[in-house]
C-alpha positions in Angstrom: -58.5 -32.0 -33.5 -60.0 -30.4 -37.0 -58.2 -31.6 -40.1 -57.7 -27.9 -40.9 -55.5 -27.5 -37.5 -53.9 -30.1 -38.3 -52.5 -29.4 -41.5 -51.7 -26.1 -39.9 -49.7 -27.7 -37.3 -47.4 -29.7 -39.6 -46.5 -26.5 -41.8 -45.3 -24.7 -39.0 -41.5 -24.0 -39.4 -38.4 -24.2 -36.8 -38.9 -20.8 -35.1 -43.0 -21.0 -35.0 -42.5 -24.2 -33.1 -39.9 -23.1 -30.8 -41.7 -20.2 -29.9 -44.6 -22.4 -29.6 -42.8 -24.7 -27.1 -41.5 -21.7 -25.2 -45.3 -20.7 -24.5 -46.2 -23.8 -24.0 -43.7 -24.1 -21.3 -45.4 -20.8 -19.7 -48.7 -21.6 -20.1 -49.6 -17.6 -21.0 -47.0 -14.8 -21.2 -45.9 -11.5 -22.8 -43.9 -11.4 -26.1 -41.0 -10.5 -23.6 -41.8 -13.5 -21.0 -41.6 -16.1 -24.7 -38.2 -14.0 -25.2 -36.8 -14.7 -21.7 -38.0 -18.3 -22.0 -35.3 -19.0 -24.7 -31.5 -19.7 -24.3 -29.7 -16.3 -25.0 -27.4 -16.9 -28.4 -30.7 -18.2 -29.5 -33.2 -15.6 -28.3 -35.0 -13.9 -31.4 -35.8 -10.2 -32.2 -39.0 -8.9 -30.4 -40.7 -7.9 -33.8 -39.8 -11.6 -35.2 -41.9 -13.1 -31.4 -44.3 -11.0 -31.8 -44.7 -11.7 -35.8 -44.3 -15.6 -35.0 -46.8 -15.2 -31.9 -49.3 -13.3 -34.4 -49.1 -16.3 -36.8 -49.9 -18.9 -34.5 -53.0 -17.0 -33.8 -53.8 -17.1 -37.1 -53.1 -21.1 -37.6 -55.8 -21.5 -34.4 -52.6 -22.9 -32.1 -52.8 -19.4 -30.2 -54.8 -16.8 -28.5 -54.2 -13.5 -26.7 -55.7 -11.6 -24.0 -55.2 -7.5 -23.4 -53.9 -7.2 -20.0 -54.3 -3.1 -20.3 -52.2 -2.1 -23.0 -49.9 -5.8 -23.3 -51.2 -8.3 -24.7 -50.6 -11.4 -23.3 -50.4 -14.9 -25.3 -51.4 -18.8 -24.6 -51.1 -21.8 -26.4 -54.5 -23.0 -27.9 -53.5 -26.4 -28.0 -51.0 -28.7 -26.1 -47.5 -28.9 -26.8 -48.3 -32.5 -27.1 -50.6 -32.5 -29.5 -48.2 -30.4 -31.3 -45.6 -33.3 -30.8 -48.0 -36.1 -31.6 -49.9 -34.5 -34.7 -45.8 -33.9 -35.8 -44.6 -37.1 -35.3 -47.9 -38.7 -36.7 -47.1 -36.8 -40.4 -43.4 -37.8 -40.3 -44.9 -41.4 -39.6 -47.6 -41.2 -42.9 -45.0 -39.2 -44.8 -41.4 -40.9 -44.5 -42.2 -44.5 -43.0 -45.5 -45.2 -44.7 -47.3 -44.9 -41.7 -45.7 -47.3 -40.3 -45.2 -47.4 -36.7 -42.9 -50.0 -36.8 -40.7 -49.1 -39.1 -40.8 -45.5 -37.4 -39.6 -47.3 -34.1 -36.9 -49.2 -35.6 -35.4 -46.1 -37.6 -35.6 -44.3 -34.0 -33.7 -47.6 -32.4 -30.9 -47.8 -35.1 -29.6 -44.1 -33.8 -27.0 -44.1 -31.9 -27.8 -41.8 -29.5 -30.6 -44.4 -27.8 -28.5 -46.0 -25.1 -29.5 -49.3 -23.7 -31.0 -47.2 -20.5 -33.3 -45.2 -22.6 -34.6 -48.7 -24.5 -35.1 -49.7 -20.8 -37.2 -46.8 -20.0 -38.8 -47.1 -23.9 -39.7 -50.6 -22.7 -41.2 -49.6 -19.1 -43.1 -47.1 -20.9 -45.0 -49.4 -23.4 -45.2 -52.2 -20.6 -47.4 -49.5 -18.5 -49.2 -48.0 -21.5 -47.9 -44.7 -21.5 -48.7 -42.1 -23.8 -48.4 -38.8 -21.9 -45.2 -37.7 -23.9 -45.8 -34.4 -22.1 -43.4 -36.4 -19.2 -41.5 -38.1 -21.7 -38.6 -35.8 -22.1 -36.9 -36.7 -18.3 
């Protein structure tokens, strides 16, 4: 990935990665299909899709087709090369770029249940990296 896409990918705010997720999710879709991809109390306005849509475009992290007079969008890159390139400036940023101490913030929250360190540890044990599949 070009240093200039990523830089783009770590300034992009809570709604451009949300609606990034939601096309991701689709693969390629309509400012409408991104709108009926999110939860409604959370669903934005049209104009504000279509605005966030246009701006991905503009970082490189999205393109469009014309499909007649719709235009229809996709993601450029994945979603988890979103993630990673994310996680991998939090990392350099707040933990020093350190992995470790990244993991053992992430282990002191209470939220990570003995199951989910099991399925941490089956993870690393088989080499996984595909965090695409992560989320079960």
């Amino acid at each position: 990935m070009s240093e200039a896409r990523s830089n783009r990918i770590t300034e992009m705010g809570e709604l451009q990665l949300e609606v990034f997720e939601r096309l991701s999710e689709l693969g390629e879709g309509t400012v409408y299909d991104v709108l009926e991809a999110f939860p409604d109390g959370r669903r934005p306005k049209y104009t504000t899709a279509l605005t966030v849509l246009r701006a991905l475009e503009e970082k490189g992290l999205a393109t469009h087709r014309r499909d007649g007079r719709t235009y229809v969008f996709a993601p450029v890159v994945s979603a988890g090369e979103v993630r990673r390139q994310l996680l991998r400036d939090v990392m350099q940023r707040v933990f020093g770029g350190s992995p470790r101490r990244l993991m053992a913030a992430l282990l002191d929250d209470e939220a990570v249940t003995p199951d989910v360190v099991a399925e941490l540890r089956a993870m690393l044990a088989e080499g996984a990296n595909d965090d695409d599949n992560a989320d079960r």
